[in-house]
C-alpha positions in Angstrom: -23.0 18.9 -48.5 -24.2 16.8 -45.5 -26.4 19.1 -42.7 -26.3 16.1 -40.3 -24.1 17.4 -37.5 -21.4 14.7 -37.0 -20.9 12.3 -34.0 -19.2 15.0 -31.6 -22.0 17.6 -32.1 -24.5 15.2 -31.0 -22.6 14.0 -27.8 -20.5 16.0 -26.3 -18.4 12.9 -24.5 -17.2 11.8 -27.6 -15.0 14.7 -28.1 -13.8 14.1 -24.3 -10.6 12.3 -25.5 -9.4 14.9 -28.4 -10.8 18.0 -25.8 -7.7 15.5 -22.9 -5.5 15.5 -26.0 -5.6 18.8 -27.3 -4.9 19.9 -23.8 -1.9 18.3 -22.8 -0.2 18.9 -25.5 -0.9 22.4 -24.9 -0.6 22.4 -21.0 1.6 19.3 -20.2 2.1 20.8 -16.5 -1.5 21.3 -15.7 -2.6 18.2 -17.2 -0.6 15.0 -16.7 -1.8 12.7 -18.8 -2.6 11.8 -22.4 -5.9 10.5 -22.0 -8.3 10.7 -19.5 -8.6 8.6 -16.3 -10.0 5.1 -17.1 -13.5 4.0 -15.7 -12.0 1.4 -13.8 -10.0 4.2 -11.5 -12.8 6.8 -11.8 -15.1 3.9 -9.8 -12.0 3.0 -7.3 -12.0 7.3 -6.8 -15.2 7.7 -6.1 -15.9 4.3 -4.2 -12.6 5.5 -1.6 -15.0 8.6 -1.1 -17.1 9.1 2.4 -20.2 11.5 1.7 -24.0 10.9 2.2 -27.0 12.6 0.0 -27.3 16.4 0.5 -23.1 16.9 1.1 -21.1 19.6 -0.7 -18.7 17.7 -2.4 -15.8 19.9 -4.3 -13.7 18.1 -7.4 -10.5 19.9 -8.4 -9.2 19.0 -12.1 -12.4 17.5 -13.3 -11.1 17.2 -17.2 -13.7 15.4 -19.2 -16.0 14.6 -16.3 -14.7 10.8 -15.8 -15.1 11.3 -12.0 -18.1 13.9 -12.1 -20.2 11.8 -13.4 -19.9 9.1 -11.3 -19.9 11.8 -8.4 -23.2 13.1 -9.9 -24.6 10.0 -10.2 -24.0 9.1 -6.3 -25.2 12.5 -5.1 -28.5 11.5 -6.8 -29.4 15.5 -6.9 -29.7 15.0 -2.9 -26.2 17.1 -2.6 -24.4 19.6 -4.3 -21.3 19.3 -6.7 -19.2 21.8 -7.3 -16.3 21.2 -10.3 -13.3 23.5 -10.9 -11.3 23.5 -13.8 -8.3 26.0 -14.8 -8.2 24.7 -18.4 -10.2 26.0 -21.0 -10.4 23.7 -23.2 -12.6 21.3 -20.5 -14.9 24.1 -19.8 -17.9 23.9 -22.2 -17.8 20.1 -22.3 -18.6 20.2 -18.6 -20.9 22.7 -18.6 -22.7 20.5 -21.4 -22.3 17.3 -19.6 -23.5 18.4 -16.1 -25.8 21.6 -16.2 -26.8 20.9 -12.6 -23.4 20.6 -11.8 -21.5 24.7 -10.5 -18.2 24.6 -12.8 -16.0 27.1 -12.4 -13.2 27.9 -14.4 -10.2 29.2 -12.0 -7.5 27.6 -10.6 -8.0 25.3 -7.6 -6.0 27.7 -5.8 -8.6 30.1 -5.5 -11.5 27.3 -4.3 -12.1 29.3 -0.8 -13.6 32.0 -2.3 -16.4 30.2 -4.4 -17.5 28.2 -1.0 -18.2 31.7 1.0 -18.3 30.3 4.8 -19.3 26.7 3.6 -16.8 23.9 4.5 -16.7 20.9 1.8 -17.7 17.7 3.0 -15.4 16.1 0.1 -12.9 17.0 -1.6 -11.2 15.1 -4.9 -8.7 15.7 -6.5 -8.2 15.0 -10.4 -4.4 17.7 -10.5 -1.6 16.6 -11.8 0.4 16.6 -8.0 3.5 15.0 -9.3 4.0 18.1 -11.9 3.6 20.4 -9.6 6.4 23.2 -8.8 6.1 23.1 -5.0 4.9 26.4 -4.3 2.1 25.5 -6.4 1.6 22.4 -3.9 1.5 24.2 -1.2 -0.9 27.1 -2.4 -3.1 24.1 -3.2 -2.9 22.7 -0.2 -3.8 25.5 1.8 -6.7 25.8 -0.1 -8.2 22.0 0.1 -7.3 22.9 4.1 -9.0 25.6 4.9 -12.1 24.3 2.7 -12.9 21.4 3.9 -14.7 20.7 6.9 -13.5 19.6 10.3 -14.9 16.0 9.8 -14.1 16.2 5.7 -12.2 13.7 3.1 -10.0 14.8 0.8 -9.1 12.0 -1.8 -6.5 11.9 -5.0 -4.9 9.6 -7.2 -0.8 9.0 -8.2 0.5 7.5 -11.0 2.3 4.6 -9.6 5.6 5.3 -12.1 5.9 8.4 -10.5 6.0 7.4 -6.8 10.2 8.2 -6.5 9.4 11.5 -8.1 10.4 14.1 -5.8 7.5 16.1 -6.3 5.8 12.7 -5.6 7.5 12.1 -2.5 6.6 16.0 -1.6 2.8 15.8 -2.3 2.9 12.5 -0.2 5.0 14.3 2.9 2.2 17.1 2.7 -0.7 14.2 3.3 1.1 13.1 6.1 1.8 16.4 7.8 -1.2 17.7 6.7 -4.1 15.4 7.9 -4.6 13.2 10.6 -5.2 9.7 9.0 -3.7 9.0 5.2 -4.5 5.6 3.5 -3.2 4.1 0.3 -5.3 1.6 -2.1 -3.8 -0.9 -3.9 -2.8 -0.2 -7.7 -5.4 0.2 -10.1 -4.3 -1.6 -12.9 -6.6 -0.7 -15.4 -5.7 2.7 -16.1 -3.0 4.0 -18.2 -0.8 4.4 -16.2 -1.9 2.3 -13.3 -2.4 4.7 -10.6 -3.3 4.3 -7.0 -5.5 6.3 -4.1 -5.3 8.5 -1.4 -8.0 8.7 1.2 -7.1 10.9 3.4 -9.2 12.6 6.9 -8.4 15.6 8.3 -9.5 14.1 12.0 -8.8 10.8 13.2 -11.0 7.7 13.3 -13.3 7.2 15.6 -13.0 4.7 18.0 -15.2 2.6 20.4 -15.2 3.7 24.1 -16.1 0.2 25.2 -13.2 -1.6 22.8 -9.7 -2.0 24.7 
């Protein structure tokens, strides 16, 4: 019998793929995708984010920790990251991954009450918008509004297949009416599917007194 524990027991992101896998098959709706986001998008993610050292940054839909880690990595333990995650099967491999890291396993729904009267700085978005029933979008919504600070960024990325999708087209007419400036990348290529990012700020950008 071999008492070596095998490749998965001794790093926990190798099993990030089959742990993507295993859950969409189980929870299409809630998950989107087959595999996780590619490192090429997770970079573009967190590059379109605006937060310094010592922020509260909140990621909704972390999955396998693609984006958290680069998120955690950019903090630099100068901030405070806070993951939440409704599926079960991403859970542990978080919690493995990023013991600094507060993950909590609830919908993102319910991210209000875990932040007490702190406002996020950031706030990104991993969900799987375009599957969204639209109540569920709105409930969502409400949440990322009322936890984000005056002055915060909320940022997401849409598969670019989906963009005629009317729960596409919804989520999209929600940025809009929702915050005050909305920005669109261009596609990220590199990901399967190609997807592109919101940047979106819930006040306007500042401009120079002195310019005309």
């Amino acid at each position: 019998m071999n008492d070596q524990p095998d490749a998965v027991a001794r790093d926990p992101r190798q099993s990030g793929p089959l742990r993507f896998l295993g859950a969409f098959l189980r929870e299409p709706l809630l998950v989107g995708s087959l595999c996780p986001s590619s490192e090429s998008l997770a970079r573009a993610v967190v590059n379109s984010c605006e937060f310094r050292p010592g922020d509260l940054v909140v990621e909704l839909g972390p999955g396998t920790g693609v984006f958290t880690e680069l998120l955690h990595e950019r903090l630099d333990g100068r901030g405070r990251l806070l993951a939440v995650e409704i599926s079960p099967e991403h859970i542990e491999l978080l919690r493995q991954r990023f013991p600094s890291c507060r993950v909590i396993h609830d919908s993102a729904e319910n991210l209000p009450r875990y932040l007490g009267r702190r406002r996020a700085d950031c706030i990104v978005s991993g969900l799987a918008w375009g599957n969204m029933l639209p109540r569920v979008q709105d409930r969502i919504m409400r949440a990322i509004w009322s936890s984000l600070s005056p002055q915060g960024q909320f940022v997401a990325f849409a598969y670019a297949h989906a963009l005629l999708m009317p729960t596409s087209l919804r989520f999209r007419r929600l940025l809009f009416d929702n915050f005050a400036r909305v920005e669109t990348t261009p596609i990220v290529w590199r990901n399967l599917p190609p997807a592109y990012i919101y940047r979106c700020w819930r006040e306007p950008a500042k401009i120079n007194s002195q310019s005309k």
